[in-house]
C-alpha positions in Angstrom: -20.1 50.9 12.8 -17.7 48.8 10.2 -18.0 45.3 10.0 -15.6 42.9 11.0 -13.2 41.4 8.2 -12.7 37.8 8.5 -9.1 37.2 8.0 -8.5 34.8 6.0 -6.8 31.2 7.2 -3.0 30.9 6.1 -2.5 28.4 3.8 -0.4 25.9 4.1 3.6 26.7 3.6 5.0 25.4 0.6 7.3 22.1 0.8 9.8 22.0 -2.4 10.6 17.9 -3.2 14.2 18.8 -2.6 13.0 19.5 1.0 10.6 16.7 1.7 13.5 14.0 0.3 16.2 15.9 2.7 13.5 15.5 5.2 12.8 11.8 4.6 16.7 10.5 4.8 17.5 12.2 7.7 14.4 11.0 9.7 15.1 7.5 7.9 18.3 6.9 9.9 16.9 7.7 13.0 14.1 5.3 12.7 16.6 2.5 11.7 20.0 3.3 13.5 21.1 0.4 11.8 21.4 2.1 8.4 23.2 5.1 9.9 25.7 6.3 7.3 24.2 3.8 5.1 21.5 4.6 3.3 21.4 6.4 -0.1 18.2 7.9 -1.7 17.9 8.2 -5.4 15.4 10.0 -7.5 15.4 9.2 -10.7 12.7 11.8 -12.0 14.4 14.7 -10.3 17.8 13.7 -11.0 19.0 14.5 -7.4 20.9 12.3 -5.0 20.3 12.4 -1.3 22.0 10.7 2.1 25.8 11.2 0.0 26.7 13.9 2.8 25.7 11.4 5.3 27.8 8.7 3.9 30.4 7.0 6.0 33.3 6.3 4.3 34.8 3.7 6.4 31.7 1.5 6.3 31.2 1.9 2.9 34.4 3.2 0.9 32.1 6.2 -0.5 32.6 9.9 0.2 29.9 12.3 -0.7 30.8 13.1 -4.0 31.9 8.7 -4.9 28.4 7.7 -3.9 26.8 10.6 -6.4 28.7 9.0 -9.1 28.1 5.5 -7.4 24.2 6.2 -7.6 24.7 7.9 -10.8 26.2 5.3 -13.1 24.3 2.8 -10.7 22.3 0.2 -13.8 19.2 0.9 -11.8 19.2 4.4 -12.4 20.0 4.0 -16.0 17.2 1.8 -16.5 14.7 3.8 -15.0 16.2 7.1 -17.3 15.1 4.6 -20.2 11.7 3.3 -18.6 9.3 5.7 -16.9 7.6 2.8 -16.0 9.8 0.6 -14.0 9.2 0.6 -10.2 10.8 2.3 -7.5 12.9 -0.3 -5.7 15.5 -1.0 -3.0 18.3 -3.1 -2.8 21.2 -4.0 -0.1 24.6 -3.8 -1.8 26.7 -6.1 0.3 29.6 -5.2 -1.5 29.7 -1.4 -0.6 27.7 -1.9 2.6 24.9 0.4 1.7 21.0 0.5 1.3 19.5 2.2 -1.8 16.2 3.7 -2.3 15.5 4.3 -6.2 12.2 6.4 -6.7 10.9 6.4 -10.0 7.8 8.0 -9.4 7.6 10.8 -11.6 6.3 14.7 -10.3 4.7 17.1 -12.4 8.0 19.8 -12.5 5.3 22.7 -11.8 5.2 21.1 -8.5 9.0 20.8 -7.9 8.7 23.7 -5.8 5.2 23.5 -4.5 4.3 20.1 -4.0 0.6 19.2 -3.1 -0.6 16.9 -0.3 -1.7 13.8 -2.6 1.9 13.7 -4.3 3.3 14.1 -0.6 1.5 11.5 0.6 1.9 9.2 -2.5 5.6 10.1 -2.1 6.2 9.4 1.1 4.2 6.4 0.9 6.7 4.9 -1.4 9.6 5.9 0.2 7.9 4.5 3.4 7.9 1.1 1.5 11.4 0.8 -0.1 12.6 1.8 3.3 10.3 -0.7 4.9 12.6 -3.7 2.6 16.0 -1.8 3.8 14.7 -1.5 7.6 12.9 -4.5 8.6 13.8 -8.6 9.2 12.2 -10.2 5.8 11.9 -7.0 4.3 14.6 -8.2 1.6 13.6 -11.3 -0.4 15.7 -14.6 -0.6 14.3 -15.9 -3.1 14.6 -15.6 -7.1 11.2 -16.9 -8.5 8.4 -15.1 -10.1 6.1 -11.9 -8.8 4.0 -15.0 -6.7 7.1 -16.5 -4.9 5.9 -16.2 -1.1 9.2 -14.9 -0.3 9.0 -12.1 -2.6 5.2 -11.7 -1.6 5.8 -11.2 2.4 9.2 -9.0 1.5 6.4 -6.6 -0.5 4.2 -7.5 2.7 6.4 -6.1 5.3 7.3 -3.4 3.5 3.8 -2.3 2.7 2.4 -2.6 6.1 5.3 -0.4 7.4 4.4 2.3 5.1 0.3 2.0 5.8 1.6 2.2 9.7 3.9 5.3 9.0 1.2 6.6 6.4 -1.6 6.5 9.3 1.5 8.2 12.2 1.2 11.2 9.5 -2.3 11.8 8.7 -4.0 9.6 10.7 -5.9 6.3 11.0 -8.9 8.0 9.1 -7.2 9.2 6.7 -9.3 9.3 3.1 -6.3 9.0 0.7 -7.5 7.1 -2.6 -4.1 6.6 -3.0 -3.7 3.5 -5.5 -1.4 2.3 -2.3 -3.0 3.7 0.7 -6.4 2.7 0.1 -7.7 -0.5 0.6 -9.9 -0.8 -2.0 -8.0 1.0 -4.6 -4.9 -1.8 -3.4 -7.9 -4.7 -4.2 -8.4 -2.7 -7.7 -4.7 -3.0 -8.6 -4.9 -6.6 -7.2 -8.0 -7.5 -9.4 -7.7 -5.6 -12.4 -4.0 -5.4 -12.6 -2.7 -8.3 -11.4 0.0 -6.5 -9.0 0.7 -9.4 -6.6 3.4 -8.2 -5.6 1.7 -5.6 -3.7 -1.1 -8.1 -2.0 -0.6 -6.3 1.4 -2.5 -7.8 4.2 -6.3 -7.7 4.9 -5.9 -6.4 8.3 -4.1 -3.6 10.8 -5.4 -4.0 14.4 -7.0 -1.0 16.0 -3.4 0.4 17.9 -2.5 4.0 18.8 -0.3 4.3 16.1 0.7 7.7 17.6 2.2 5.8 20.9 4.4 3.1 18.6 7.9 3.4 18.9 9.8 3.1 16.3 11.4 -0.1 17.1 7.6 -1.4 18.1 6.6 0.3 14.2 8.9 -1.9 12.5 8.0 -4.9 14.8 4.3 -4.4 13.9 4.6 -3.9 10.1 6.8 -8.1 10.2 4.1 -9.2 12.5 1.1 -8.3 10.8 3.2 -9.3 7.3 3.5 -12.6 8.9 0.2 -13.0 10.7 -1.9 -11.9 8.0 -0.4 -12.9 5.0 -1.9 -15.1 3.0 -0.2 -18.5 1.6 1.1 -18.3 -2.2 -1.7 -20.4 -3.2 -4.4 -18.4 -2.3 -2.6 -15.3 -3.7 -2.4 -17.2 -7.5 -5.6 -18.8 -6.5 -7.4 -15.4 -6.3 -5.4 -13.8 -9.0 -7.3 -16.7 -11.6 -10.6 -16.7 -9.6 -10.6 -12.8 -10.7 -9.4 -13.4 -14.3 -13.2 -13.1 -15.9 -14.2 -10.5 -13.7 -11.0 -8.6 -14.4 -11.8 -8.7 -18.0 -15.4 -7.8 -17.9 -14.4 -4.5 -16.0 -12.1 -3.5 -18.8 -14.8 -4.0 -21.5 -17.2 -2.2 -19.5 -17.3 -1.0 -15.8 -20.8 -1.1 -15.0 -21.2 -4.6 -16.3 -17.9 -5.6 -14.4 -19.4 -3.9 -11.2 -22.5 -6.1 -11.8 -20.3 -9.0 -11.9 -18.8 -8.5 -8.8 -21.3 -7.8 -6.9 -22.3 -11.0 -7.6 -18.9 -12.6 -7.0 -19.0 -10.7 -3.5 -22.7 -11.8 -2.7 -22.3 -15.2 -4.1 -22.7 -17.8 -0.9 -20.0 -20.5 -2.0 -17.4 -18.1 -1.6 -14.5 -18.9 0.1 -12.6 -17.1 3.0 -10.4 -14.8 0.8 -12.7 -14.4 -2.1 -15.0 -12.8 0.1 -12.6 -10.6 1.9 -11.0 -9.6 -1.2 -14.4 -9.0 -3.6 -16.0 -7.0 -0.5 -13.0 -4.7 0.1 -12.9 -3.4 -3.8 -16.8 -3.6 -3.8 -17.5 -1.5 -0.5 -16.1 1.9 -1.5 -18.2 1.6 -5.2 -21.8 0.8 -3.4 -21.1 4.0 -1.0 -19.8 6.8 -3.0 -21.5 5.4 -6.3 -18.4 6.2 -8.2 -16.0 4.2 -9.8 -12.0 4.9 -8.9 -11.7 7.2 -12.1 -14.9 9.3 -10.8 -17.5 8.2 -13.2 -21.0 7.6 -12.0 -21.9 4.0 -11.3 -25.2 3.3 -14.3 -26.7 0.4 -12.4 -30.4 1.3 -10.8 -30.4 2.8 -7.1 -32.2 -0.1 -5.8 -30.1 -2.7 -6.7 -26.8 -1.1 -5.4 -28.8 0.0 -2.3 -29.9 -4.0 -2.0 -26.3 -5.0 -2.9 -25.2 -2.4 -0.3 -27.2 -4.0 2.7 -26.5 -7.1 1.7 -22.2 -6.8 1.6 -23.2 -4.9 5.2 -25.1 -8.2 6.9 -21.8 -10.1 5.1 -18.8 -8.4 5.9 -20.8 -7.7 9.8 -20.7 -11.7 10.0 -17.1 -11.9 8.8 -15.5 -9.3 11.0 -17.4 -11.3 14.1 -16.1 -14.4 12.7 -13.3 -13.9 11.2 -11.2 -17.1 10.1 -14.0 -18.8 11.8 -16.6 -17.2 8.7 -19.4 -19.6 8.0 -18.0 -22.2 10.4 -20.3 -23.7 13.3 -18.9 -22.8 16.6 -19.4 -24.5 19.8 -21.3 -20.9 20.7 -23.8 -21.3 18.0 -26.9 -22.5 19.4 -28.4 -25.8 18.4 -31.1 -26.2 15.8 -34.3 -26.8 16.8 -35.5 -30.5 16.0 -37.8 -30.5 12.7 -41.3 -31.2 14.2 -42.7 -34.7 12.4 -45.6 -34.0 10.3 
C-alpha cells in the first residue's frame, strides 16, 4: 500500500509593483469619484508614471503623454531623484486641476517583479495616506508653519487614520504588521525617538466592522476620528520635550532607555497623554522582550514581568476611564471615614 503524498499548498501568485500601483489608481478613483480623471501617481524610485491614461483633458489640459512629462519635470520629482530621503507627499495643483501622489519609498529592484507582503503592505500604506490628503475634507493643510502647526498635524491625522482604516479592510483588524506606520507602537517609537510629529496619528480607532464601511462612511471615519482624537498642538510639542531625555538615553543605550521608560510609563504623576503615549511604545517591549530591531531586551525577567503587570492594572484603569483617568467620578464610592484613635 503507498502512502499518501501531501501536496503541497500553492504559494501565493506573484504581484509585480507595476501591477499593484495600476491596481491602486484605478481602485483610487472609485473610492473618491471626486478625483475621477484627476489623480496622477508618481513613483519616484521606479521611475514610472501611473493614472496619465486616465487623465481627462478637459479638466485638466493634460493628455496621457503631457501629464508624463508634467510629472516628469514636476520639482518634486527632481528633488526626490536628488534626495532618497525626502518623503512621499501629495499635493493639489489648482492650476492644472489635478491630485498628485509622489512615492519615494524606495523597493529593493529584486522585488520589482516579486514583491513581498511587508513591502505591499508598507506600500499600500503610504499610498493609502497621500491619498487620504487628496480624498478627504482637511486632509490638505492651510496653513504654512512648522512640522507642529495643528493644521499640518490633523492634515497628517486624517490621512493616517484613512490608511490604518483601509490597512485593517485589507488584512484585517488583527493584523501583526510592525510596520514603522501600521503599528502602534512602532508609530510611538518614531514619535519618541525620532521626533516625527507630523505623523502623531490618533490614540484610538473604535471597535467597527471595518469590512461593512462604505467608502463614503471610510473617509468620514478616518476626519472624524482625526478630529475627535486629535490631540491639541500643545500637547503634541509638550510630549515631544517631555520625551527629549528619554529619547536620548535610548540612543546611547537601549536597555538603559527601556529602563527609563518604564519608569516614565509607571510614574504616578503622569499626565493623560504621557501615559497613553509611554504605555503604547512600552507594551509591545515587556511582551515579546525584544526591542523593534530584534535584539533581546538585557533587563532581569522579574522586573519586566513586575513592570508588565503593573502597565496591565494601568492601561486596564485607563481604557475604563478614559479622559476621565485618575479623576473621581460621581460612581466612585465614598471613602470610608478615618476611625479616631
Amino acid at each position: 500500500m503507498s502512502e499518501d503524498k501531501l501536496t503541497p499548498s500553492p504559494s501565493a501568485p506573484k504581484k509585480t509593483l507595476t501591477e499593484i500601483f495600476n491596481k491602486f489608481a484605478a481602485e483610487a478613483v472609485q473610492h473618491f469619484p471626486q478625483l475621477q480623471g484627476q489623480l496622477l501617481v508618481e513613483h519616484v524610485d521606479d521611475n514610472k508614471s501611473y493614472g496619465t491614461e486616465s487623465i481627462d483633458q478637459k479638466k485638466t489640459g493634460l493628455n496621457p503623454e503631457t501629464a508624463k512629462k508634467y510629472l516628469r519635470d514636476h520639482e518634486v520629482t527632481k528633488e526626490m531623484s536628488r534626495n532618497a530621503n525626502a518623503s512621499s507627499c501629495a499635493l493639489n495643483d489648482s492650476q492644472k486641476k489635478v491630485n498628485v501622489i509622489f512615492i519615494n519609498d524606495s523597493t529593493a529592484k529584486a522585488q520589482a517583479n516579486d514583491v513581498s507582503k511587508e513591502t505591499e503592505e508598507h506600500l499600500l500604506f503610504v499610498l493609502d495616506h497621500e491619498l487620504g490628503h487628496c480624498g478627504i475634507k482637511d486632509g490638505f493643510s492651510r496653513a504654512s508653519g512648522g512640522s507642529r502647526d495643528y493644521s499640518i498635524l490633523l492634515g497628517e491625522s486624517v490621512a493616517d487614520a484613512y490608511a490604518l482604516i483601509r490597512h485593517y479592510q485589507r488584512y484585517g483588524a488583527d493584523s501583526d504588521s510592525k510596520d514603522r506606520y501600521v503599528s502602534p507602537s512602532a508609530r510611538a517609537d518614531n514619535f519618541i525617538l525620532w521626533g516625527d510629529t507630523t505623523h502623531f496619528t490618533s490614540f484610538v480607532l473604535d471597535d467597527i466592522d471595518f469590512d461593512k464601511l462604505t467608502d463614503e462612511q471610510t473617509a468620514a471615519l478616518a476626519r472624524r476620528m482625526a478630529l475627535e482624537f486629535m490631540p491639541p498642538q500643545r500637547v503634541v510639542e509638550d510630549l515631544y520635550f517631555t520625551f527629549g531625555p528619554l529619547r536620548n538615553e535610548f540612543r546611547k543605550d537601549q536597555n538603559a532607555g527601556l529602563k527609563s521608560l518604564i519608569e516614565k510609563a509607571l510614574d504616578p504623576a503622569n499626565d493623560y497623554y504621557t501615559f497613553k503615549m509611554a504605555s503604547m511604545w512600552l507594551k509591545p517591549f515587556l511582551d515579546e522582550r525584544t526591542f523593534m530591531d530584534g535584539k533581546a531586551i538585557q533587563l532581569p525577567k522579574e522586573y519586566l514581568d513586575n513592570a508588565q503587570a503593573k502597565l496591565k492594572e494601568l492601561s486596564a484603569k485607563l481604557e475604563k476611564a478614559d479622559v476621565l483617568f485618575d479623576m473621581p467620578t460621581k460612581n466612585t464610592p465614598p471613602k470610608a471615614p478615618k476611625l479616631a484613635a
